[in-house]
C-alpha positions as a Markdown table, in Angstrom:
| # | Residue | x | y | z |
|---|---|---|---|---|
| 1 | Unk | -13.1 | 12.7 | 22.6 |
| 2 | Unk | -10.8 | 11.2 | 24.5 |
| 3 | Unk | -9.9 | 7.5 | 26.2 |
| 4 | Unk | -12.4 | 6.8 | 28.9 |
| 5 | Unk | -10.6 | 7.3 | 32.9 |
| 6 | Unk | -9.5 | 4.5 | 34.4 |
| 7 | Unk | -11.2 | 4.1 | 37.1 |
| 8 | Unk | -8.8 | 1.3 | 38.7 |
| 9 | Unk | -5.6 | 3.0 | 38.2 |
| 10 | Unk | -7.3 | 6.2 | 39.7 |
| 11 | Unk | -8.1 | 4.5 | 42.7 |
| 12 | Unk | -4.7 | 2.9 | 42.8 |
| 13 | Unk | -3.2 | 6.3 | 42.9 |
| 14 | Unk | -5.6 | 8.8 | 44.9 |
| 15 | Unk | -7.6 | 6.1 | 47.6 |
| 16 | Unk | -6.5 | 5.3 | 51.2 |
| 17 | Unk | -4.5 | 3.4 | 52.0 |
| 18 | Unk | -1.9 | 4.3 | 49.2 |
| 19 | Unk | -3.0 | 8.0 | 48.4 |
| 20 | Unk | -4.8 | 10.7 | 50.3 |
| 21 | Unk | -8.4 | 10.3 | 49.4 |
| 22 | Unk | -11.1 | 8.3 | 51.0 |
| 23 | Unk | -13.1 | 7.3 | 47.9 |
| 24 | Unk | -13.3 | 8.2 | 44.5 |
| 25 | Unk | -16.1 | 7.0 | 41.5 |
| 26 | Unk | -16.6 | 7.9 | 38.2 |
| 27 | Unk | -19.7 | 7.6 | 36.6 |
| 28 | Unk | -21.4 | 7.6 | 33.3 |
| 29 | Unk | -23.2 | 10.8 | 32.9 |
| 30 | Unk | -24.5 | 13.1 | 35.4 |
| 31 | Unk | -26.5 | 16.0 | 36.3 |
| 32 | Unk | -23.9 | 17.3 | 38.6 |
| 33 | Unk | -21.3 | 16.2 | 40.8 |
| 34 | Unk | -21.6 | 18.8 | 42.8 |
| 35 | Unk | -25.1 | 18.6 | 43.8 |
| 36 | Unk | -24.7 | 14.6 | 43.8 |
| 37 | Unk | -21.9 | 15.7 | 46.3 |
| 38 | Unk | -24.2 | 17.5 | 48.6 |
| 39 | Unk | -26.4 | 15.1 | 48.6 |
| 40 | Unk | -23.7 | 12.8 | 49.5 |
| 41 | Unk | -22.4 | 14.7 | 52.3 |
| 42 | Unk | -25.7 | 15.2 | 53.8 |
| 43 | Unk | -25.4 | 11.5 | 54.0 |
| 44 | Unk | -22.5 | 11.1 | 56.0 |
| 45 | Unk | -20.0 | 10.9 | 53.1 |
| 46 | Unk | -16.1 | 11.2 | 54.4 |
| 47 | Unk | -14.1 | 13.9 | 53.8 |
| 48 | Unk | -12.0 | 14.2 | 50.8 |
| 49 | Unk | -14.8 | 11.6 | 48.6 |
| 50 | Unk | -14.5 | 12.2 | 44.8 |
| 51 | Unk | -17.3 | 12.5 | 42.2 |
| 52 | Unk | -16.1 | 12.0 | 38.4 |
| 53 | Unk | -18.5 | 12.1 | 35.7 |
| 54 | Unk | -18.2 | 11.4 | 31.6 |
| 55 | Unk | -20.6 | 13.9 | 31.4 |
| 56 | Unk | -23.0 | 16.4 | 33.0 |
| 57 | Unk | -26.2 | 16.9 | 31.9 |
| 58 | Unk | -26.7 | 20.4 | 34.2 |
| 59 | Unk | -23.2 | 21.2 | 35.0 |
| 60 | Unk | -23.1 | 24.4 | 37.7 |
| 61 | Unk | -20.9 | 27.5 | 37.3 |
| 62 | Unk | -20.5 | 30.6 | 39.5 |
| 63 | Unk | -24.1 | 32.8 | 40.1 |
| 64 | Unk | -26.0 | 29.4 | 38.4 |
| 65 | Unk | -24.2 | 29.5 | 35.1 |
| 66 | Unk | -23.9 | 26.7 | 33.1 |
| 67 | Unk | -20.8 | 24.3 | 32.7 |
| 68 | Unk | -20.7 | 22.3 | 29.6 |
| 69 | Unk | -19.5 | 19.2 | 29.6 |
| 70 | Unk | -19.6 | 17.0 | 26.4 |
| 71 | Unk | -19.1 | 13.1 | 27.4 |
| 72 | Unk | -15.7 | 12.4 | 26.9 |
| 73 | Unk | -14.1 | 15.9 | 26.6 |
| 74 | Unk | -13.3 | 17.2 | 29.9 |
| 75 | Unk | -12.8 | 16.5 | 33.6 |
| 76 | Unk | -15.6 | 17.2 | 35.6 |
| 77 | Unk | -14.7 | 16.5 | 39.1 |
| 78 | Unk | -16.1 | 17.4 | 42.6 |
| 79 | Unk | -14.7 | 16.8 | 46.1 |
| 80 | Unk | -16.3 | 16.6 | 49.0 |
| 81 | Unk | -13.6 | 18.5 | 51.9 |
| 82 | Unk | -14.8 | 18.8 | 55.5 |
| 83 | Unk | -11.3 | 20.6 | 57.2 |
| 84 | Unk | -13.0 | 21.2 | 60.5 |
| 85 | Unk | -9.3 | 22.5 | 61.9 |
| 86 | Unk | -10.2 | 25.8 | 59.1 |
| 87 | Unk | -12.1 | 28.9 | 60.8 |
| 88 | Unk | -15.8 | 29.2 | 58.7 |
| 89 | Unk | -14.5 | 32.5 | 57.8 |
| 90 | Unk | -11.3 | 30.8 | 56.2 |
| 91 | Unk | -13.4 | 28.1 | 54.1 |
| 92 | Unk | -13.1 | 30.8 | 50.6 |
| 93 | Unk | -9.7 | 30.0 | 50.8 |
| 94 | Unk | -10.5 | 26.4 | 49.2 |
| 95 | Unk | -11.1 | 28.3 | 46.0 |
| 96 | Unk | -7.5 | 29.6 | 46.2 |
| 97 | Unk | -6.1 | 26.6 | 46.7 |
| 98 | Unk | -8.3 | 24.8 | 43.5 |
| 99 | Unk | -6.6 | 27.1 | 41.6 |
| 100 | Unk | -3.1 | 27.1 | 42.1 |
| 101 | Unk | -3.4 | 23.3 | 42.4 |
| 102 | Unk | -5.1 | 23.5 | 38.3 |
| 103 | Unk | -2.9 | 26.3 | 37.0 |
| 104 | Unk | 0.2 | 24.4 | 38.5 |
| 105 | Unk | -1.2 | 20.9 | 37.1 |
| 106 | Unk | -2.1 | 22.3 | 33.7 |
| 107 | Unk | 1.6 | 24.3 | 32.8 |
| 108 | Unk | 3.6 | 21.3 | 34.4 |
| 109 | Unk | 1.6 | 18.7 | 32.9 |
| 110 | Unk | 0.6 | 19.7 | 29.3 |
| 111 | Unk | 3.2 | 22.7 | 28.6 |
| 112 | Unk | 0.5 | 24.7 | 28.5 |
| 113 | Unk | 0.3 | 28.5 | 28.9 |
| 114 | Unk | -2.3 | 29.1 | 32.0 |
| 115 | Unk | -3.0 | 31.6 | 33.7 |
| 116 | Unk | -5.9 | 32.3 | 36.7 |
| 117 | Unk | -8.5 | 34.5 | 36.4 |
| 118 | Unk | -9.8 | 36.0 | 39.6 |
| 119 | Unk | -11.6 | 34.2 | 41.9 |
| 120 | Unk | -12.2 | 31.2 | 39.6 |
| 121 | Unk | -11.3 | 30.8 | 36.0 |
| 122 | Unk | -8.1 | 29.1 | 34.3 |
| 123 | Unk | -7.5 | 31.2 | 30.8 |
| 124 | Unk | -4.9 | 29.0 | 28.7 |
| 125 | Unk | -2.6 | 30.3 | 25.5 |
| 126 | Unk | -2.4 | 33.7 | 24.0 |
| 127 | Unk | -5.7 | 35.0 | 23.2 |
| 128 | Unk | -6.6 | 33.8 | 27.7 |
| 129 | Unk | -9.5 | 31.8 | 26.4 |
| 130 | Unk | -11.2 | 30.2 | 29.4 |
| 131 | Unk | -10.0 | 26.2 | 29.3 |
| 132 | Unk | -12.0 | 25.7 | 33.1 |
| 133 | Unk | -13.7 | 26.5 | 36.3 |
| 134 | Unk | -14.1 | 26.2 | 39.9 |
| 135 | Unk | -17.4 | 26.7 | 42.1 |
| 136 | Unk | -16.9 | 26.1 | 46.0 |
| 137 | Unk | -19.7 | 25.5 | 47.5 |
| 138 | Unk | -19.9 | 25.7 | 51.4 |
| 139 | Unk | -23.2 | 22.9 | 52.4 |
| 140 | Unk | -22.6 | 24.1 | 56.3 |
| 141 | Unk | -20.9 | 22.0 | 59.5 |
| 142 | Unk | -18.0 | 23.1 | 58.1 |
| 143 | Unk | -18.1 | 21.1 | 54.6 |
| 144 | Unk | -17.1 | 22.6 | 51.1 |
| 145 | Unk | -18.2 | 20.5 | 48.0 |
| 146 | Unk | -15.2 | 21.8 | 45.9 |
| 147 | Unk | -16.2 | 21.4 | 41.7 |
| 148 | Unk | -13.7 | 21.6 | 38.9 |
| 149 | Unk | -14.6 | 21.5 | 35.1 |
| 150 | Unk | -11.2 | 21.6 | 33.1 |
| 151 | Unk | -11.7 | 21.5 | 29.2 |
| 152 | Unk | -9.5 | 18.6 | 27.7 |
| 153 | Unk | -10.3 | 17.6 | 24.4 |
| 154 | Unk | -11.6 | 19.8 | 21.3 |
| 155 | Unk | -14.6 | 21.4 | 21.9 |
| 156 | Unk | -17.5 | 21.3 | 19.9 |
| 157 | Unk | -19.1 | 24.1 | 17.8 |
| 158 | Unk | -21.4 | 26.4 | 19.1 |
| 159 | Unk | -19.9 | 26.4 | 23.0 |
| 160 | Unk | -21.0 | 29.5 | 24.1 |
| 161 | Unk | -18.3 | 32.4 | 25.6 |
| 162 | Unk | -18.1 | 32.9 | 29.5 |
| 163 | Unk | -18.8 | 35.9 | 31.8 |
| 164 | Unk | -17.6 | 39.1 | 29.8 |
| 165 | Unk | -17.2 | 37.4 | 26.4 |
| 166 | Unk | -14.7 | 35.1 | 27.6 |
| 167 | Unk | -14.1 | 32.6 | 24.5 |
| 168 | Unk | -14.0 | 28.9 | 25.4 |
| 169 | Unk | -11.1 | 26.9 | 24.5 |
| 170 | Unk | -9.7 | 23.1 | 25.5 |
| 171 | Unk | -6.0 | 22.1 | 26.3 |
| 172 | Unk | -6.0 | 20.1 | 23.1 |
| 173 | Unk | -6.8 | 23.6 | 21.7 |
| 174 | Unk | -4.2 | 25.3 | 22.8 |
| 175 | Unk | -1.4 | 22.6 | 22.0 |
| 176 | Unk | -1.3 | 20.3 | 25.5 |
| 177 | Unk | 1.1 | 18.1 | 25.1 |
| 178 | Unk | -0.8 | 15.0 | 26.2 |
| 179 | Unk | -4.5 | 14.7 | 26.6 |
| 180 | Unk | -4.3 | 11.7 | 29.0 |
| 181 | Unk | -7.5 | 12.9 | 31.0 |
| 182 | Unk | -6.9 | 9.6 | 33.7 |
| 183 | Unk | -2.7 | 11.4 | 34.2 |
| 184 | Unk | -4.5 | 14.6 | 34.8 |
| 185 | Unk | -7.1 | 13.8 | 37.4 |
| 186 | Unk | -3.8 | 12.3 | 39.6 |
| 187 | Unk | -1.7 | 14.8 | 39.2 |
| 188 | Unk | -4.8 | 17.2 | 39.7 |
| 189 | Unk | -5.5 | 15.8 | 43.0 |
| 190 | Unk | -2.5 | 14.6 | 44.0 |
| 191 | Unk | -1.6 | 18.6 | 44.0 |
| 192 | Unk | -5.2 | 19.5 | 45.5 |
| 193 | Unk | -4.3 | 17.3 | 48.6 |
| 194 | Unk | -0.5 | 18.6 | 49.3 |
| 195 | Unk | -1.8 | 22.2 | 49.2 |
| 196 | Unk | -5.4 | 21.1 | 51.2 |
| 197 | Unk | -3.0 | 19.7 | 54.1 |
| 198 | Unk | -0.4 | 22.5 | 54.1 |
| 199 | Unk | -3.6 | 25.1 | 54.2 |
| 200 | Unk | -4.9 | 23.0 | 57.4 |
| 201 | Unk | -1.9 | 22.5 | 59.4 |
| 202 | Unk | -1.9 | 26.7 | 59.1 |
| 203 | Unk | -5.6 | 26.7 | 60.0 |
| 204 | Unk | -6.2 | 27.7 | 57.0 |
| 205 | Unk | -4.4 | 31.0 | 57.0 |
| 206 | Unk | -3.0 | 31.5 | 53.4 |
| 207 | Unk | -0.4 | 33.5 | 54.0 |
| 208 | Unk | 1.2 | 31.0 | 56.5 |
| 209 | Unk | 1.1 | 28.1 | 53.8 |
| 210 | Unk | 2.3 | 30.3 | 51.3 |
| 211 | Unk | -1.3 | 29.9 | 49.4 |
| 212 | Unk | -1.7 | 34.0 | 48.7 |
| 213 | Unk | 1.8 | 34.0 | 47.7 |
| 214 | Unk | 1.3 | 31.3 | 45.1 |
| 215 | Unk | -2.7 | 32.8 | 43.9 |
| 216 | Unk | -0.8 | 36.0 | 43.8 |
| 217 | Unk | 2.2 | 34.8 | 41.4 |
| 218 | Unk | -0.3 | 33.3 | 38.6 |
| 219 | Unk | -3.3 | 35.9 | 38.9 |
| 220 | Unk | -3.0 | 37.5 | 35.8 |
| 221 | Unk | -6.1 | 39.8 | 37.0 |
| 222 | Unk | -3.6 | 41.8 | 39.1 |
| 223 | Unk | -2.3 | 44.5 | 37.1 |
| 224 | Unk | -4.9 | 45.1 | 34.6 |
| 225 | Unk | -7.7 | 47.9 | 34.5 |
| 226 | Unk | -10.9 | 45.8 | 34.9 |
| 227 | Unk | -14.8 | 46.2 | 35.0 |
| 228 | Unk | -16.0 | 44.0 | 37.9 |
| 229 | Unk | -19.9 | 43.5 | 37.4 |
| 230 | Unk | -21.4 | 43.6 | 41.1 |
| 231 | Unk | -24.5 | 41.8 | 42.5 |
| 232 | Unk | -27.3 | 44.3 | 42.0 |
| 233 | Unk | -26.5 | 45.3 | 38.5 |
| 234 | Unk | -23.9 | 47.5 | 39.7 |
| 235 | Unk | -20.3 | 47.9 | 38.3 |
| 236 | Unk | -16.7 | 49.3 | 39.7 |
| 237 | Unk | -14.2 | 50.4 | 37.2 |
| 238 | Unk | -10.4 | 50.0 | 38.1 |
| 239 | Unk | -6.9 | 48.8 | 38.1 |
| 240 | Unk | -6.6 | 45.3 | 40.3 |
| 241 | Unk | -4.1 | 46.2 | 42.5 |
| 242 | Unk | -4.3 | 42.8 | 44.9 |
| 243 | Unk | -6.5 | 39.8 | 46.3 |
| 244 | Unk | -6.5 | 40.5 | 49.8 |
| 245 | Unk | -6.0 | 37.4 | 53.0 |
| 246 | Unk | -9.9 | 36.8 | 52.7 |
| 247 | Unk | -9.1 | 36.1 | 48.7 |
| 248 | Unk | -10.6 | 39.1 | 47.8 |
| 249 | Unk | -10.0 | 41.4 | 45.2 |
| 250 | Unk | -8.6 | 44.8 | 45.8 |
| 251 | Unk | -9.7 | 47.6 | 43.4 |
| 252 | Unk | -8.0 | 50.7 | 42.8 |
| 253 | Unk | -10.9 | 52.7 | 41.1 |
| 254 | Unk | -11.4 | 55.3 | 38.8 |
| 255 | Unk | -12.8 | 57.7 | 41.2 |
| 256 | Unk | -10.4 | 57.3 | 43.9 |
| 257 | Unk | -9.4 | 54.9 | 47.0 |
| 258 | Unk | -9.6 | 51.3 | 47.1 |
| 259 | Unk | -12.3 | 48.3 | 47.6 |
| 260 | Unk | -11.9 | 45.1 | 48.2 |
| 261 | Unk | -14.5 | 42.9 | 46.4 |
| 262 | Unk | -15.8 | 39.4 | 47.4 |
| 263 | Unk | -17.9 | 38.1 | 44.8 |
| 264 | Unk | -18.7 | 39.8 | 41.0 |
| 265 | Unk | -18.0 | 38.7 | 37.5 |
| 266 | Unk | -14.1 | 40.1 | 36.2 |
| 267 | Unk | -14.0 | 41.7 | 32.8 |
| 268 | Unk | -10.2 | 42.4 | 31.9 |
| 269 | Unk | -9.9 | 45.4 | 29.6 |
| 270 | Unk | -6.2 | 45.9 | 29.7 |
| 271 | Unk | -2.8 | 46.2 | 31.5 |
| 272 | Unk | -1.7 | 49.1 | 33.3 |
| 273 | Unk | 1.7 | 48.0 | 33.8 |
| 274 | Unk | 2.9 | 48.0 | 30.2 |
């Protein structure tokens, strides 16, 4: 476990009228702080409000997984984004720009070796054990409840593997050098909201802001032969040859041509490229 966040010095750093939020809290424990987001929202909530929470008692992944999130360990965050100058159609872009703003925090921040896992998953030191996730979640006029659940601190026994097998791990795991979780949620956002305004000002079109460019440089999905497993219990074997402007993946399969894939659980097998 480590220290508890500081809420004060959070606020000092990330809250109008010195930083680029419009409200931030951290609470005890928690269902979720994404669903306490939506509700939230549906309330009138500004854009860019932060949720923290100690802990989660029913922390959400991807296709209603669970997230979990001992009190004390991790950073479970949610923010709130309404960028009503970003086309509907460009809103899956947000979890682009989550995770180049984690994957840059995390290597620059701790020294530690992370990678992303398409569409949502940081994988940290050499054996790419997941260390956190993203879920996006659009709640409609234009609003995305953005969640991120980083692992911090050591976890416990008996956490059990992502989609695929994937093994869990923490940053303290894999050798961060610092486990200051209060440092980490600044620099965190702090990155979320340079990238969140470069993606509006280009109407949200990643390759303008340079947001594909950047997914694109620390994907390490791209390259490798992969099993994506579909909605529908279906499955596409392939070599990920690119995620696409819509931040989909594009599949070079087995039996010929290409597909671009929006939504399905990634199962690296191995690299293609040597």
């Amino acid at each position: 476990m480590t220290q508890p966040l500081d809420l004060e010095a959070l606020r000092a750093a990330l809250v109008a009228p010195g930083g680029p939020y419009a409200a931030l809290d951290v609470v005890p424990s928690t269902g979720s702080t994404n669903a306490d987001l939506r509700e939230a929202a549906n309330a009138g909530a500004e854009d860019r409000t932060v949720l923290i929470a100690e802990q989660q008692t029913a922390g959400q992944g991807r296709r209603a997984r669970t997230w979990v999130s001992p009190a004390g360990s991790g950073i479970y965050l949610s923010v709130l984004l309404r960028p009503h100058e970003v086309p509907p159609n460009r809103l899956p872009g947000i979890t682009l720009l989550a995770g180049v703003a984690l994957v840059s925090t995390v290597r620059a921040s701790t020294g530690v070796d992370a990678v992303l896992k398409w569409p949502n998953d940081l994988l940290a030191g050499p054996e790419r054990a997941k260390c956190a996730g993203i879920l996006a979640e659009s709640i409609g006029g234009g609003a995305v409840v953005l969640g991120i659940g980083l692992n911090v601190a050591a976890l416990p026994e008996g956490v059990p593997a992502g989609a695929g097998g994937l093994p869990p791990t923490s940053l303290e795991q894999q050798g961060a050098s610092h486990t200051d979780r209060t440092r980490l949620v600044v620099e965190l956002l702090l990155a979320l909201a340079q990238l969140d305004a470069r993606w509006r000002l280009a109407y949200g079109d990643p390759v303008a802001c340079g947001l594909l460019d950047a997914y694109r440089e620390h994907c390490a999905t791209l390259g490798l032969r992969v099993r994506v497993e579909l909605p529908g219990n279906s499955e596409l074997l392939g070599t990920a040859v690119d995620v696409d402007r819509e931040g989909q993946l594009v599949i070079r399969s087995d039996g010929g041509g290409q597909r671009a894939v929006h939504a399905g659980d990634v199962v690296h097998l191995r690299s293609v490229t040597g």
